[in-house]
PyMOL CGO cylinders between C-alpha atoms (Angstrom):
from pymol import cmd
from pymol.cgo import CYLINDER

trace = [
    CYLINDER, 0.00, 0.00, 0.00, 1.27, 3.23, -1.02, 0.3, 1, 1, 1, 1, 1, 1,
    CYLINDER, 1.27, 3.23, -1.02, 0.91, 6.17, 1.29, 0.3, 1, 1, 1, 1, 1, 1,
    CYLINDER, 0.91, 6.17, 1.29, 0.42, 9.89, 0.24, 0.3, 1, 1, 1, 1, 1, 1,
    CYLINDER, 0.42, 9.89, 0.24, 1.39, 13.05, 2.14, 0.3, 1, 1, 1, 1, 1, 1,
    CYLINDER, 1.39, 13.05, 2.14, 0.79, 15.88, 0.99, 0.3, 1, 1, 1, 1, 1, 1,
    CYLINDER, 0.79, 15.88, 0.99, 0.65, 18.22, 3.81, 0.3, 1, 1, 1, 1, 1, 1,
    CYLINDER, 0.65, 18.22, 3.81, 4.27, 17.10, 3.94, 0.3, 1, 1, 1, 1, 1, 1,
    CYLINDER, 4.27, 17.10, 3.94, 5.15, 17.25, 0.17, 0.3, 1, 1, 1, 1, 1, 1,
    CYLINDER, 5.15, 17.25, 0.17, 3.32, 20.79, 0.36, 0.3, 1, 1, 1, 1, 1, 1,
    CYLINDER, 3.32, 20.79, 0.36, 5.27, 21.54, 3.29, 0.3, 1, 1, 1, 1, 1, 1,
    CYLINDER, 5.27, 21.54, 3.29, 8.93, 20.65, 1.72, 0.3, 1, 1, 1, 1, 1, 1,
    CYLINDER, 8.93, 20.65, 1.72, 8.22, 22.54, -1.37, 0.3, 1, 1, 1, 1, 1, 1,
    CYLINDER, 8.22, 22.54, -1.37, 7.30, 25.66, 0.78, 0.3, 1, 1, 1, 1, 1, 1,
    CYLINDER, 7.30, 25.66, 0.78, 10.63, 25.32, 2.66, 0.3, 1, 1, 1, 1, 1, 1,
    CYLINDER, 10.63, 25.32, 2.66, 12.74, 24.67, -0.70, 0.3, 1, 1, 1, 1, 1, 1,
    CYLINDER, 12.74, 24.67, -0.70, 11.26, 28.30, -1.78, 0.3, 1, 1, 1, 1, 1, 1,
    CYLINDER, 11.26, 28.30, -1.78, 12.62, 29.71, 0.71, 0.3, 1, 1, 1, 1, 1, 1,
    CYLINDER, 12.62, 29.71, 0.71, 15.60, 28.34, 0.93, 0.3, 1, 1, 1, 1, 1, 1,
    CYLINDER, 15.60, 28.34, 0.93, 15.90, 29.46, -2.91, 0.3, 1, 1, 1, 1, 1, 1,
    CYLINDER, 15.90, 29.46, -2.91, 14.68, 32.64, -2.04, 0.3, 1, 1, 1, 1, 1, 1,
    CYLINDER, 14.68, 32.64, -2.04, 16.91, 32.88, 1.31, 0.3, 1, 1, 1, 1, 1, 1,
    CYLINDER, 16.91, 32.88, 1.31, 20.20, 32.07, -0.95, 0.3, 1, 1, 1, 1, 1, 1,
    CYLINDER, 20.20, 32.07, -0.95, 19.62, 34.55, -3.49, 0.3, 1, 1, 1, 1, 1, 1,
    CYLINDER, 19.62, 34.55, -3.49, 19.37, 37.42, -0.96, 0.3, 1, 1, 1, 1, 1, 1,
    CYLINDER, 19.37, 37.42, -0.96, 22.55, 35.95, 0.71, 0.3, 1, 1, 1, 1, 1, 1,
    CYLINDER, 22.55, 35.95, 0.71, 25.23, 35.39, -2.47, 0.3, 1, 1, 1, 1, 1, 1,
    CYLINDER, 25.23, 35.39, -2.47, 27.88, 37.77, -0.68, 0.3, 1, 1, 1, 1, 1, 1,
    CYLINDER, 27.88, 37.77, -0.68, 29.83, 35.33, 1.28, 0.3, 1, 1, 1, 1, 1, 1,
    CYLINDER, 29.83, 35.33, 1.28, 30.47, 37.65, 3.69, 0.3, 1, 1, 1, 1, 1, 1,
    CYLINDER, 30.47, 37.65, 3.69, 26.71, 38.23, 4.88, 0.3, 1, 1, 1, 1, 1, 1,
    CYLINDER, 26.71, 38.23, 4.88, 26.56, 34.67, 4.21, 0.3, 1, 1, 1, 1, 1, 1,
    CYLINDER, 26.56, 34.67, 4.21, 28.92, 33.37, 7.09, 0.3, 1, 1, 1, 1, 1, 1,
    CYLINDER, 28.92, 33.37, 7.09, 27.82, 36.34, 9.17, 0.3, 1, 1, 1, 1, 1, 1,
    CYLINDER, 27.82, 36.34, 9.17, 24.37, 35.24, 9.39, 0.3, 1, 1, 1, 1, 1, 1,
    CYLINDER, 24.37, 35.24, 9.39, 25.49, 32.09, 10.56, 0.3, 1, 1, 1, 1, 1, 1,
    CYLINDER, 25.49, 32.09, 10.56, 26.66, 33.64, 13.64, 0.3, 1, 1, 1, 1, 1, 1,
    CYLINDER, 26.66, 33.64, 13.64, 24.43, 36.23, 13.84, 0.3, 1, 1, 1, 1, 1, 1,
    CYLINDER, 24.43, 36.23, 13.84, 20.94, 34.21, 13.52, 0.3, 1, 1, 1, 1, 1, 1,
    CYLINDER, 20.94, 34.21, 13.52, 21.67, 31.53, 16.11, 0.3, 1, 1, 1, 1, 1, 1,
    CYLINDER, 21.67, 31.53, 16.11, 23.17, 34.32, 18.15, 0.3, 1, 1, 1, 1, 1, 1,
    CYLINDER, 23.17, 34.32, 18.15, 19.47, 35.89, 17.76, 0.3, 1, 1, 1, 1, 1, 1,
    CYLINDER, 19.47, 35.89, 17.76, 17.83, 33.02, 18.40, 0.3, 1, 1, 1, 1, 1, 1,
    CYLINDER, 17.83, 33.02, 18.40, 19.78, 31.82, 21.44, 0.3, 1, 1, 1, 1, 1, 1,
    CYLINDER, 19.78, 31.82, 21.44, 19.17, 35.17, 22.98, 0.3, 1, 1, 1, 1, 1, 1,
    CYLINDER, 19.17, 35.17, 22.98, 14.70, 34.27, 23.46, 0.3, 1, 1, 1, 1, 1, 1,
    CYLINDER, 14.70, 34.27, 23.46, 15.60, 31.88, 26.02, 0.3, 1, 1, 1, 1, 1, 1,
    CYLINDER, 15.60, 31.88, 26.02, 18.78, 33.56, 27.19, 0.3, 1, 1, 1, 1, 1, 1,
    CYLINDER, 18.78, 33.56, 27.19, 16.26, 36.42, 27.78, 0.3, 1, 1, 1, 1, 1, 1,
    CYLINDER, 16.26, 36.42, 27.78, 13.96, 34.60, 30.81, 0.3, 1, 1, 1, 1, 1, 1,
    CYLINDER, 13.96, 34.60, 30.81, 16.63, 32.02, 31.87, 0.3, 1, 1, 1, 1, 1, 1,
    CYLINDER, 16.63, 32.02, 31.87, 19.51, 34.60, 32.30, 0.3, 1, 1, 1, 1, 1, 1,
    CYLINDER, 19.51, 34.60, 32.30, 19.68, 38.48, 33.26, 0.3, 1, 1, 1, 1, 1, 1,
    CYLINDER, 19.68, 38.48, 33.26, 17.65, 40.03, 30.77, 0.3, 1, 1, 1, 1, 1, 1,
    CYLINDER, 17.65, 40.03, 30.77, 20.59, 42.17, 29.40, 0.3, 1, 1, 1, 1, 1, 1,
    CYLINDER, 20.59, 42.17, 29.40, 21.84, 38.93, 28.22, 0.3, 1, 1, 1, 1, 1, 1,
    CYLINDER, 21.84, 38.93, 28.22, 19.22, 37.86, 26.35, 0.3, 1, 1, 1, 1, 1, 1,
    CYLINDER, 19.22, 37.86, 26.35, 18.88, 41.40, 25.10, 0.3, 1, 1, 1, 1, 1, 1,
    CYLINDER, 18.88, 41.40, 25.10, 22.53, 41.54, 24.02, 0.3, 1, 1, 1, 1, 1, 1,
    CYLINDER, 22.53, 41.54, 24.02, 22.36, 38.36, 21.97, 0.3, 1, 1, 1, 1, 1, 1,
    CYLINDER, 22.36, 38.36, 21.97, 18.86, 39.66, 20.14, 0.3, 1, 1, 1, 1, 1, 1,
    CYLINDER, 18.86, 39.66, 20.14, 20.51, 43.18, 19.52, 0.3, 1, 1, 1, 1, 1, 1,
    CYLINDER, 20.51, 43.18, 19.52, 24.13, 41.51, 18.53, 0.3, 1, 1, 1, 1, 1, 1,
    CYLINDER, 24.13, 41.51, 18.53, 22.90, 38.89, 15.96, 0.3, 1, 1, 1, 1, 1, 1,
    CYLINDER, 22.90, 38.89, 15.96, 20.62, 41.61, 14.57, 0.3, 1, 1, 1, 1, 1, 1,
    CYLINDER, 20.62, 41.61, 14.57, 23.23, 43.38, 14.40, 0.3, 1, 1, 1, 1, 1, 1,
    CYLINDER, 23.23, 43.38, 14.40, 25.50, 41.36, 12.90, 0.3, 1, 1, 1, 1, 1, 1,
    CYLINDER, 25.50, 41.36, 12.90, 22.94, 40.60, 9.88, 0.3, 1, 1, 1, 1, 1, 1,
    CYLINDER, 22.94, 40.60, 9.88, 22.24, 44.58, 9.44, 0.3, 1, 1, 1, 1, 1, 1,
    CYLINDER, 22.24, 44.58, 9.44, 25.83, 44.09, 8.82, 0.3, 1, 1, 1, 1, 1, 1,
    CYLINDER, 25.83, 44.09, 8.82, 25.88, 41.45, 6.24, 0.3, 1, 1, 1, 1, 1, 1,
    CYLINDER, 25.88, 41.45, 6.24, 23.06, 43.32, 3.98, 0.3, 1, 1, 1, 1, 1, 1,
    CYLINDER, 23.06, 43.32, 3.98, 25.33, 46.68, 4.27, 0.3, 1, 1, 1, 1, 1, 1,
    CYLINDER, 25.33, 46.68, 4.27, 28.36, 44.83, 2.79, 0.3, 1, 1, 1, 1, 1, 1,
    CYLINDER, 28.36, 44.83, 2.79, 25.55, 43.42, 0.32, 0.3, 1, 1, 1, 1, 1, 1,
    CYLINDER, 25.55, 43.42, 0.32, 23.77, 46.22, -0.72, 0.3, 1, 1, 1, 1, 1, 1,
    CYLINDER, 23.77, 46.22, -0.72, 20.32, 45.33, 0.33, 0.3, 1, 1, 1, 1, 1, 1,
    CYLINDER, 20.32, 45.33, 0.33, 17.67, 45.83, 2.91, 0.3, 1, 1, 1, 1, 1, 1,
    CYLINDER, 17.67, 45.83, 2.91, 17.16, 43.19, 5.86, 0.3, 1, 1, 1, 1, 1, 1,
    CYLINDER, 17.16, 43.19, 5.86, 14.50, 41.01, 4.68, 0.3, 1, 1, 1, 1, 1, 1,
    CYLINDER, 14.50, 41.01, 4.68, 12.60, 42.24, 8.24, 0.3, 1, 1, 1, 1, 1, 1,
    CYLINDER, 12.60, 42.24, 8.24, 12.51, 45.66, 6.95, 0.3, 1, 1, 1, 1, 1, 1,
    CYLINDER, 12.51, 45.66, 6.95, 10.76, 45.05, 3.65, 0.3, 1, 1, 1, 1, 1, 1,
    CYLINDER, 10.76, 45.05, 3.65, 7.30, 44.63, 4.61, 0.3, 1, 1, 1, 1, 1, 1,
    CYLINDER, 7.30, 44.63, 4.61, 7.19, 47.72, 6.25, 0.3, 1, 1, 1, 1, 1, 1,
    CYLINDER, 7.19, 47.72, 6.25, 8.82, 49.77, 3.71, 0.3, 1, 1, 1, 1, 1, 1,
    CYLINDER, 8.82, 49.77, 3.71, 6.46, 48.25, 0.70, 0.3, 1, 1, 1, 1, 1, 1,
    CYLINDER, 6.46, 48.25, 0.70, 3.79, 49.19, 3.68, 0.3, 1, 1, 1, 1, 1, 1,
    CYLINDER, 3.79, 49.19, 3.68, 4.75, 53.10, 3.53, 0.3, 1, 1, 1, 1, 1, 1,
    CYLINDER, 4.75, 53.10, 3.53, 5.71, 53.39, -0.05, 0.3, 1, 1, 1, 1, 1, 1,
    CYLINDER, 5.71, 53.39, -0.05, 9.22, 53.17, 0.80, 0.3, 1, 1, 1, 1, 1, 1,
    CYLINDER, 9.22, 53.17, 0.80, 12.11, 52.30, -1.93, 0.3, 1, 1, 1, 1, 1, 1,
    CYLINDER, 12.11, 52.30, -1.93, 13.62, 49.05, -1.04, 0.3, 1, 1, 1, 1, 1, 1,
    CYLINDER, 13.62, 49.05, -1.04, 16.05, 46.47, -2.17, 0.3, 1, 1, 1, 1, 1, 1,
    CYLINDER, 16.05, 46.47, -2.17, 14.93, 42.68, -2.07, 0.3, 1, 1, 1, 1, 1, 1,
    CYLINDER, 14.93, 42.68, -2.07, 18.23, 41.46, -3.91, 0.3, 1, 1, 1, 1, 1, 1,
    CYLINDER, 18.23, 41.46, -3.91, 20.69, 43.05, -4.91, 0.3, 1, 1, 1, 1, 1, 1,
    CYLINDER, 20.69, 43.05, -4.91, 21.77, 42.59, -8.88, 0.3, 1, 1, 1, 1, 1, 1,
    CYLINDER, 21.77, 42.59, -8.88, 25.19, 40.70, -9.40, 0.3, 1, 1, 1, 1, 1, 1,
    CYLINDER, 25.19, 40.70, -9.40, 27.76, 42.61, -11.67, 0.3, 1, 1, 1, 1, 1, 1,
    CYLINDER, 27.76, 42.61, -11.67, 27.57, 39.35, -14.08, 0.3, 1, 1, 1, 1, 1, 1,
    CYLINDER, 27.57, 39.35, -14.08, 23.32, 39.85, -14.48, 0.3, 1, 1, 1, 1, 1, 1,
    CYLINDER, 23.32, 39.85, -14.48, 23.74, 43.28, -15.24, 0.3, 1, 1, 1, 1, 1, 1,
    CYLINDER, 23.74, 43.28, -15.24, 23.77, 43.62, -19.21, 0.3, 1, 1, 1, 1, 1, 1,
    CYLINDER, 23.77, 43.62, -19.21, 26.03, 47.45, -18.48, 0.3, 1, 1, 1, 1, 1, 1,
    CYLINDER, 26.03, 47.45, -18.48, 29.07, 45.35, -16.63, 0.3, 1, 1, 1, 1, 1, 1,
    CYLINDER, 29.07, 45.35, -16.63, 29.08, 43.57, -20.25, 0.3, 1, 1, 1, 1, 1, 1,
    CYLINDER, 29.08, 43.57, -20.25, 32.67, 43.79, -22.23, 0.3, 1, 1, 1, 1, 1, 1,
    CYLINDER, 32.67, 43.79, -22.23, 32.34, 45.79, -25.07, 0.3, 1, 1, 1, 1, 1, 1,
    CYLINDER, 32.34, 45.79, -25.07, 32.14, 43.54, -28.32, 0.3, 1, 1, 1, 1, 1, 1,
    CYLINDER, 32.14, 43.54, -28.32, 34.22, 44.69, -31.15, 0.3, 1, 1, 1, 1, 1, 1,
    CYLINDER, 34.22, 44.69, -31.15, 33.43, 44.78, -34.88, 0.3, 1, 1, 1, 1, 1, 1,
]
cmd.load_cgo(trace, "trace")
């Protein structure tokens, strides 16, 4: 008997989007490795918050944020957090940023 699941199927797809989607606003390998400190760093800091002093819990929320403001600087776009609310209030924003090879200006200039 063959089972079907496709609350889970639905489920994987959903989370392969936005991994896709989560890579291509990450391609600097700089923000890249930086959120890999700074988002467990985040996340470590909920429970950090009510099982330690607060200030540590607030540190490690504030530093990993921190450190991933960082990462879309040396990118070039806006923390993915931010976007809503800018699209919100009419804002200008950038999602992702355009490589130099995607851009059809950054082309060498063709002879003949």
């Amino acid at each position: 008997m063959a089972y079907s699941f496709p609350i889970a199927r639905k489920g994987l797809a959903l989370a392969a989007r936005a991994r896709r989607n989560w890579l291509e606003r990450h391609r600097n390998a700089f923000n890249f490795w930086i959120h890999m400190i700074g988002i467990p760093l985040a996340v470590a800091g909920l429970p950090l918050f009510f099982l330690a002093p607060w200030y540590w819990g607030a540190g490690a929320i504030a530093g990993g944020y921190l450190l991933q403001w960082l990462g879309h600087c040396v990118e070039g776009n806006d923390v993915g957090e931010f976007i809503p609310f800018k699209k919100m209030l009419g804002l200008p924003y950038v999602a992702v940023v355009p490589r130099a090879a995607d851009s059809p200006s950054n082309e060498p200039a063709r002879l003949g």
